[in-house]
C-alpha positions as CSV (number, residue, x, y, z in Angstrom):
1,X,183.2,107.2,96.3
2,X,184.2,108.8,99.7
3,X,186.1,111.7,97.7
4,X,183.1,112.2,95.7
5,X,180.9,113.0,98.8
6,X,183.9,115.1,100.3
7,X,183.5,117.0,97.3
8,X,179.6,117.3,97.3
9,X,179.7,118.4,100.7
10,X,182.2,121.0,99.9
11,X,180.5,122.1,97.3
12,X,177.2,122.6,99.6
13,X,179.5,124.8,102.2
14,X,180.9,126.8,99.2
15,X,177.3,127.5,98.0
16,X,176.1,128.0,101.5
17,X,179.1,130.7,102.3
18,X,177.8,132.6,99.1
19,X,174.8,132.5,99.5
20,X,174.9,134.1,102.8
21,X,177.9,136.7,101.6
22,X,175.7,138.1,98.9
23,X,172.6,138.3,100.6
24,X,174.5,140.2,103.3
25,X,173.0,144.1,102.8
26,X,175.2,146.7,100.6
27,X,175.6,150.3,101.4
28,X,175.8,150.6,97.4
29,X,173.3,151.9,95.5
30,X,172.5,148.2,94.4
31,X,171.4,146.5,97.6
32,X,170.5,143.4,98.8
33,X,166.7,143.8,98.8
34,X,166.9,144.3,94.9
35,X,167.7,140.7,94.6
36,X,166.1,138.7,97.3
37,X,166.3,135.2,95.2
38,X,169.8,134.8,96.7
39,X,168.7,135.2,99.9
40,X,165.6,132.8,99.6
41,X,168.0,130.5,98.2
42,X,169.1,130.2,101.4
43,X,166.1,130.1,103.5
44,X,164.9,127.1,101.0
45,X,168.1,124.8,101.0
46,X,168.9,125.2,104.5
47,X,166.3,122.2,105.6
48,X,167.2,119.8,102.5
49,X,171.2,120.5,102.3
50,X,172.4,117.7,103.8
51,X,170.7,115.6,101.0
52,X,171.9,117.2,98.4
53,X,174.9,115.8,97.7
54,X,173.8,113.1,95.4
55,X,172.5,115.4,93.5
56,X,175.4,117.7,93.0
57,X,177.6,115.3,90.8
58,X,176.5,112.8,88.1
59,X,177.0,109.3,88.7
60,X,178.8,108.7,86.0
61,X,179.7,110.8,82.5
62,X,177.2,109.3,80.1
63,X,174.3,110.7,82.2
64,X,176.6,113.7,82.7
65,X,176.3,114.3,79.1
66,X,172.9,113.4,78.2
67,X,171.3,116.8,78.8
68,X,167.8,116.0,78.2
69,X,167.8,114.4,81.1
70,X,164.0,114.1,83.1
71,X,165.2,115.4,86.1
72,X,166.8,118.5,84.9
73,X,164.6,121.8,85.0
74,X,162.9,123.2,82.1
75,X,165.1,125.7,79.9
76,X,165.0,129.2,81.9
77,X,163.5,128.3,85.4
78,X,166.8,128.5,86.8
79,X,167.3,131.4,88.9
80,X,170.0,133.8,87.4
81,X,170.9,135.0,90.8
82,X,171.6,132.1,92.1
83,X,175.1,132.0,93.2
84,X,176.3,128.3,92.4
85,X,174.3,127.0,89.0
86,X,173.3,122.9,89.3
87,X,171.5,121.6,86.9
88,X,170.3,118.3,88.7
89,X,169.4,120.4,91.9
90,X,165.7,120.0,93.1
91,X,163.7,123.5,92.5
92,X,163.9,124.8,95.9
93,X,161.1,127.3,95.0
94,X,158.9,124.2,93.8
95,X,159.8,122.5,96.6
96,X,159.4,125.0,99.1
97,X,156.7,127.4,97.8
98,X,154.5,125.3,95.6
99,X,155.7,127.4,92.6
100,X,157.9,126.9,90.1
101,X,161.3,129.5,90.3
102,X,159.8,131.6,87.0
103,X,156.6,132.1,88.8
104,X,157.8,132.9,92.0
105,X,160.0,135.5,90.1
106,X,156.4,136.6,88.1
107,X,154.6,136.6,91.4
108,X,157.4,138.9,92.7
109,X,157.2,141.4,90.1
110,X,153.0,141.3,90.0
111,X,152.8,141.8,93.9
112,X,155.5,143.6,94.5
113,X,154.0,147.1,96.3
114,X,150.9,145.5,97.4
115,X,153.1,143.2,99.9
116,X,155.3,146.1,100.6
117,X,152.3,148.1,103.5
118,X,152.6,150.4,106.2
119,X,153.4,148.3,109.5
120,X,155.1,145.5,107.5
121,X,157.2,143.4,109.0
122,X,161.2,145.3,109.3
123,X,162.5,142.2,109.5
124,X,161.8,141.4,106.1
125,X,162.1,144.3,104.1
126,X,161.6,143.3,100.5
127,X,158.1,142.3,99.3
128,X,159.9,139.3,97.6
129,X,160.6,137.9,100.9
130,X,157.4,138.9,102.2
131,X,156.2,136.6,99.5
132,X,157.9,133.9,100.2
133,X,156.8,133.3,103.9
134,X,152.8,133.7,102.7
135,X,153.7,131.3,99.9
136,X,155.4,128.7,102.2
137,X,152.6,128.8,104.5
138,X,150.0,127.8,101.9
139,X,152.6,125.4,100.5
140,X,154.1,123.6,103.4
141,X,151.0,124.3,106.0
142,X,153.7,124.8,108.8
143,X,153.1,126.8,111.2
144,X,153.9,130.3,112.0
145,X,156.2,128.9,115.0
146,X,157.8,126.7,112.3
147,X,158.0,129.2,109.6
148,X,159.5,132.0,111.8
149,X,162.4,129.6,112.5
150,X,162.9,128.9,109.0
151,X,163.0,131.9,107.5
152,X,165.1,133.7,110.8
153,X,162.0,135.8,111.8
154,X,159.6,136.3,114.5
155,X,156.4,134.7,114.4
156,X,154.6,137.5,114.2
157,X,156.1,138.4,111.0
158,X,155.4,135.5,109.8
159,X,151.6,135.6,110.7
160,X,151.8,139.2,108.8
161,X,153.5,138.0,105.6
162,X,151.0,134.9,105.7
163,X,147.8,137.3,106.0
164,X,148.9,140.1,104.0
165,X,149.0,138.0,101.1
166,X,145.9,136.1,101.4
167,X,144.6,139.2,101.8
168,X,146.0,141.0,98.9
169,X,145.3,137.8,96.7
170,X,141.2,137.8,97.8
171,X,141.5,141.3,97.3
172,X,142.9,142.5,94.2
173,X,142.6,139.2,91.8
174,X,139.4,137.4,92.7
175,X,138.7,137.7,89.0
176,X,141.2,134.8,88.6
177,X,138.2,132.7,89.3
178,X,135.6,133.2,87.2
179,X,132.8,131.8,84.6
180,X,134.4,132.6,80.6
181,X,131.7,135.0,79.0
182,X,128.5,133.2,77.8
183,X,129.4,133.6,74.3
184,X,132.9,132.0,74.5
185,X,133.3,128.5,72.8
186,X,133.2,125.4,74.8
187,X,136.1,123.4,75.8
188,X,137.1,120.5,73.4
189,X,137.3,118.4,76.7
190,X,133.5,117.7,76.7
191,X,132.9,117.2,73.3
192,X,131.4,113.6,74.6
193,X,128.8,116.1,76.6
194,X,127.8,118.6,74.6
195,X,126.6,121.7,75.8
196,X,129.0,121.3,79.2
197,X,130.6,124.5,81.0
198,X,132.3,122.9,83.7
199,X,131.6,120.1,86.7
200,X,131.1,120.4,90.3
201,X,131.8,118.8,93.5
202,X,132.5,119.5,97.1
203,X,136.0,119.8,98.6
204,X,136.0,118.3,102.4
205,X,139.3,120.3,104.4
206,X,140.4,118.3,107.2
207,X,141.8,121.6,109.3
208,X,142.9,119.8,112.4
209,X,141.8,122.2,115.2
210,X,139.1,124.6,113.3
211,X,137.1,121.4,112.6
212,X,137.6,121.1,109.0
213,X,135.8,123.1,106.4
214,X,133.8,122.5,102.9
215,X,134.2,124.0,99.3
216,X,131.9,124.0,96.3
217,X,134.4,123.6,93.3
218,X,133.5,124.6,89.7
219,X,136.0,123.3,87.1
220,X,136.4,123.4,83.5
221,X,137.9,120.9,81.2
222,X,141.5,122.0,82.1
223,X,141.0,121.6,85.9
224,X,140.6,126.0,86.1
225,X,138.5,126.8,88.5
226,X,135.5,128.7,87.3
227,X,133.8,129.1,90.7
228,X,134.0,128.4,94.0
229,X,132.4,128.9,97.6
230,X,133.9,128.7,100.9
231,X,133.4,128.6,104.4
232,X,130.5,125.7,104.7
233,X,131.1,123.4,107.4
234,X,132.8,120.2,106.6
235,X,129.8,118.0,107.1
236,X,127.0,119.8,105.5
237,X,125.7,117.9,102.6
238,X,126.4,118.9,99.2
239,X,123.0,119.8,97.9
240,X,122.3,122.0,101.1
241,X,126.1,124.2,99.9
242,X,124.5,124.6,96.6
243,X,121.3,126.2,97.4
244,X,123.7,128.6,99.8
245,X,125.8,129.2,96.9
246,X,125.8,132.7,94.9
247,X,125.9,129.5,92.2
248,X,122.5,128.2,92.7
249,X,120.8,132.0,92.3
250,X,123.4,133.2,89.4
251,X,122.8,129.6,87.3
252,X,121.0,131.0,84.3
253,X,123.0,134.3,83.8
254,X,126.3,132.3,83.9
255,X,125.5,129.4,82.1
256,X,124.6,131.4,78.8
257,X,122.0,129.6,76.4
258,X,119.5,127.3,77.9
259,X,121.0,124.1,76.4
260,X,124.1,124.5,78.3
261,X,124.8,123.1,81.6
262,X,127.5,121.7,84.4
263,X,127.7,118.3,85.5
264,X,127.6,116.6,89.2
265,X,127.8,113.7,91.1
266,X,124.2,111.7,92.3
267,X,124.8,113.9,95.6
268,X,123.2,116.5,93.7
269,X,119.7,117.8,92.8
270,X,118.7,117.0,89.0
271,X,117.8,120.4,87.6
272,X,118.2,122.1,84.2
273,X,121.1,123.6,84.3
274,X,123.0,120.9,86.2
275,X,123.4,117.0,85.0
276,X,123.2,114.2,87.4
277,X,124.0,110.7,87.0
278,X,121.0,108.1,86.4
279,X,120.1,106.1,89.5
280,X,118.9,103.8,86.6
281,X,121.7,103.0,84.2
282,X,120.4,99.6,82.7
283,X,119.5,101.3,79.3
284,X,122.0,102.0,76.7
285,X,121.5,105.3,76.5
286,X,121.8,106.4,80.5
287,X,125.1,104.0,80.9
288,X,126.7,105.5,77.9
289,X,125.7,109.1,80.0
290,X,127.0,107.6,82.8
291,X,130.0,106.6,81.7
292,X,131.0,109.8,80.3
293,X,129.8,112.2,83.2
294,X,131.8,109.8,85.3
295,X,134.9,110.2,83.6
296,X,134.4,114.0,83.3
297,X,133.9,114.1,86.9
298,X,137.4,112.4,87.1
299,X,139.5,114.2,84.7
300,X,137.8,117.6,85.8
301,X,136.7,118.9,89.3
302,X,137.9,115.7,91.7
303,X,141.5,116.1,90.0
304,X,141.2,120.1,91.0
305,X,140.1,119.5,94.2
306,X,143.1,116.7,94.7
307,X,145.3,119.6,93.1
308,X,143.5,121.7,95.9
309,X,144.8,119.0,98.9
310,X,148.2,119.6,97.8
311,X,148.6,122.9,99.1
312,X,149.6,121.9,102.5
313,X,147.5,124.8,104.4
314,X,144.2,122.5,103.2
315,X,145.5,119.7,104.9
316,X,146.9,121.6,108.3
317,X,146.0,122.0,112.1
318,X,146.0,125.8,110.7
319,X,147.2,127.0,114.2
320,X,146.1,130.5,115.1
321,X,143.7,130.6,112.3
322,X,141.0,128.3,113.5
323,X,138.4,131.6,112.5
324,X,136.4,130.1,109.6
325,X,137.4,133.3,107.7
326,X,140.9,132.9,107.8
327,X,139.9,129.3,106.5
328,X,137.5,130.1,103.5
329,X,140.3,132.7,103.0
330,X,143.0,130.2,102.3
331,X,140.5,128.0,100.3
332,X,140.2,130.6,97.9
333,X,143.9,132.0,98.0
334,X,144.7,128.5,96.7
335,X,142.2,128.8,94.3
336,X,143.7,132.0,92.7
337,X,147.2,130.5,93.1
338,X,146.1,127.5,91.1
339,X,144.5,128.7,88.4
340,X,147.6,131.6,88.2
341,X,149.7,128.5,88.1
342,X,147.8,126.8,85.4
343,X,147.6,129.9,82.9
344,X,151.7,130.0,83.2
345,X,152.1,126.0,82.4
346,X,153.2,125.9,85.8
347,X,151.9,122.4,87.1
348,X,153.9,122.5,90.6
349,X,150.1,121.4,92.4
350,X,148.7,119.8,90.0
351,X,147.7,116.4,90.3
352,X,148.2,114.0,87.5
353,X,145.6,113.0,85.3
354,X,144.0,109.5,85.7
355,X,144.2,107.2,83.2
356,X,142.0,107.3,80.2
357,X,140.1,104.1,81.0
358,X,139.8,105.2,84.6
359,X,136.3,103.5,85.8
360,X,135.7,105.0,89.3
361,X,132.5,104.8,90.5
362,X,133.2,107.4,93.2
363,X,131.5,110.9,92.0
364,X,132.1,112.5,95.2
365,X,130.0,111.8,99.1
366,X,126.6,110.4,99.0
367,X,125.3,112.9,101.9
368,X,122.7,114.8,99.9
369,X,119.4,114.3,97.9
370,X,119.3,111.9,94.9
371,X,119.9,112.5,91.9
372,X,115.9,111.5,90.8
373,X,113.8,114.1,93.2
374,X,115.2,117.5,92.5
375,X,113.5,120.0,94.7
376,X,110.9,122.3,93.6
377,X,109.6,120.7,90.9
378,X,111.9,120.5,88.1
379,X,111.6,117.2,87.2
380,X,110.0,116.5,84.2
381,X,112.3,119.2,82.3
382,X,115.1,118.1,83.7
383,X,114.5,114.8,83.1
384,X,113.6,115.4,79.8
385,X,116.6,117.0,78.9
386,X,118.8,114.5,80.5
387,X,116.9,111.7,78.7
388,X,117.8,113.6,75.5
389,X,121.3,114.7,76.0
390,X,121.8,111.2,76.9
391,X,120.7,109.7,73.3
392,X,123.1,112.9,72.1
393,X,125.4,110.8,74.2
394,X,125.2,107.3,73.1
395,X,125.0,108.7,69.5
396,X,128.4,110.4,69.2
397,X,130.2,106.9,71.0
398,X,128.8,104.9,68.6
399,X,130.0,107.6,65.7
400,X,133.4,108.0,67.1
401,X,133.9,104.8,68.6
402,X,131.4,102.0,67.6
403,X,133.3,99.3,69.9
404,X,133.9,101.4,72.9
405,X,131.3,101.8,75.8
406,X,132.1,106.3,76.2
């Protein structure tokens, strides 16, 4: 046993050693800065070395063999520039940057001269390493302080890197977040509700010192996020962040035909165009609604905004960013991030699905109107249309599943 860990900690030093004498810059025409992965190698294992070595050999040769093993990496996410090749090694990059090592490689290539700017940081030359500062402040929420030591930088540059990218990110690929055109098909994930876009709910940020912060979140039936607004504060009730939203004003024009719609918890107005629980469930028809818009609500927009939390920023004292801004800024950064993550299989912040029979009677905070006195006047449409989606409702459970309650 003690030879195997002499030889798993040699193994670390010999990977370490390198790492370092490849990343070392080349006076050849092939430099360092073509390949950064080495180097971010590097940065990444430095902090979670000294566990490694368990992970280096196999405990024994039957598991050494069995190559389908669940811990091993998908085929191709291993880094080919990585100096030392170990198949049971943790994904540094998914460990370190919330992104899998394929999409961190992807990213690389997409961002590449947008994170290379005028005034950037000469301590990290190479956009890829550029990238991988902004992308372990998101991930990690450490701050700049704690970044600069990690990747051997000042903390200035680190502030740059982390900027520059939520910048370029707000900038350039905001369309990563958007409604699908009217006309596209609906997802197969609300075929219990027809007519549904999407589901929303609000996002509550405990920031530490900026005082945490509030987001409306759109989702569809694969947790993308179709929409979402920034920037409210934390303790403003959910209704009031609609009306403020582009949302609330751009309703009918993203929504397509009149019989489609998005779903919410009770917190929310009853209107149209958006679906509300019934304070009154005692009929068959309204608890077979309920049922489903509550496990919608579950599978949908609370598991993206959970798959929000896990980007570590969300969750951080955000030191030397307390400017609500900088703060809707990350929100939305890790909104494009997630949804760039999803469209490349890459579920590094997603949070698992809850279980099929999942009966949560949480639909999000309770902190604005009800559900049954929609402002303005909409009432009796709305209710109307509620009252008959909800027969649409009970009519497909019985069809599909005459013993089951939605």
């Amino acid at each position: 046993m003690e030879n195997r860990a002499v030889a798993a900690a040699a193994t670390a030093a010999v990977s370490q050693a390198l790492v370092l004498l490849f990343s070392l810059p080349s006076y050849s025409s092939s430099s360092a800065d073509d390949d950064p992965t080495a180097l971010l190698f590097h940065f990444l294992s430095s902090f979670e070395i000294a566990a490694a070595g368990d992970l280096f050999l196999p405990r024994n040769r039957k598991r050494r063999r069995h190559l389908d093993d669940p811990g091993d990496p998908p085929p191709g996410a291993a880094v080919a520039a990585a100096p030392i090749s170990v198949r049971r090694q943790p994904d540094h990059f998914r460990l370190g940057l919330g992104v899998g090592a394929s999409t961190f490689e992807w990213l690389a290539g997409l961002l590449d001269p947008l994170l290379d700017w005028p005034g950037g940081p000469q301590e990290l030359p190479a956009a890829a390493a550029r990238l991988a500062v902004g992308l372990s402040h998101l991930a990690t929420g450490a701050s700049y302080g704690d970044l600069a030591a990690r990747f051997a930088v000042s903390a200035a540059a680190a502030r740059s890197c982390a900027r520059r990218l939520r910048r370029v990110l707000c900038t350039n690929f905001r369309f990563w977040v958007a409604f699908p055109s009217p006309s596209s098909e609906l997802s197969a994930g609300f075929r219990h509700l027809p007519g549904c876009r999407g589901a929303v709910a609000c996002a509550r940020f405990d920031l530490g010192g900026s005082g945490g912060a509030a987001a409306q979140v759109v989702a569809d039936a694969s947790c993308r996020i179709l929409n979402i607004a920034a920037g409210f504060p934390k303790d403003q009730p959910s209704s009031t962040i609609l009306r403020r939203s582009s949302l609330f004003q751009e309703a009918g024009r993203l929504m397509g035909p009149p019989e489609e719609y998005l779903v919410g918890g009770e917190e929310y107005p009853l209107m149209p165009w958006l679906m509300v629980p019934f304070l009154d469930a005692s009929a068959a028809s309204p608890a077979a609604f309920n049922a489903v818009h509550r496990r919608i609500m579950a599978r949908t927009v609370l598991r993206t905004i959970s798959s929000l939390m896990n980007w570590g920023v969300l969750s951080s004292a955000m030191e030397g960013e307390e400017d609500p801004r900088a703060v809707a800024a990350c929100v939305a950064t890790c909104a494009i991030l997630h949804n760039m993550l999803l469209s490349r299989e890459d579920f590094s912040s997603l949070t698992a699905a809850p279980p099929e029979e999942e009966d949560d009677d949480d639909d999000g905070d309770r902190s604005g109107s009800s559900g049954e006195n929609p402002p303005g006047g909409a009432a009796p449409a709305a209710a109307a249309l509620r009252d008959a989606l909800a027969d649409k409702v009970r009519g497909i459970l019985t069809q599909r599943h005459p013993s089951s309650r939605g």
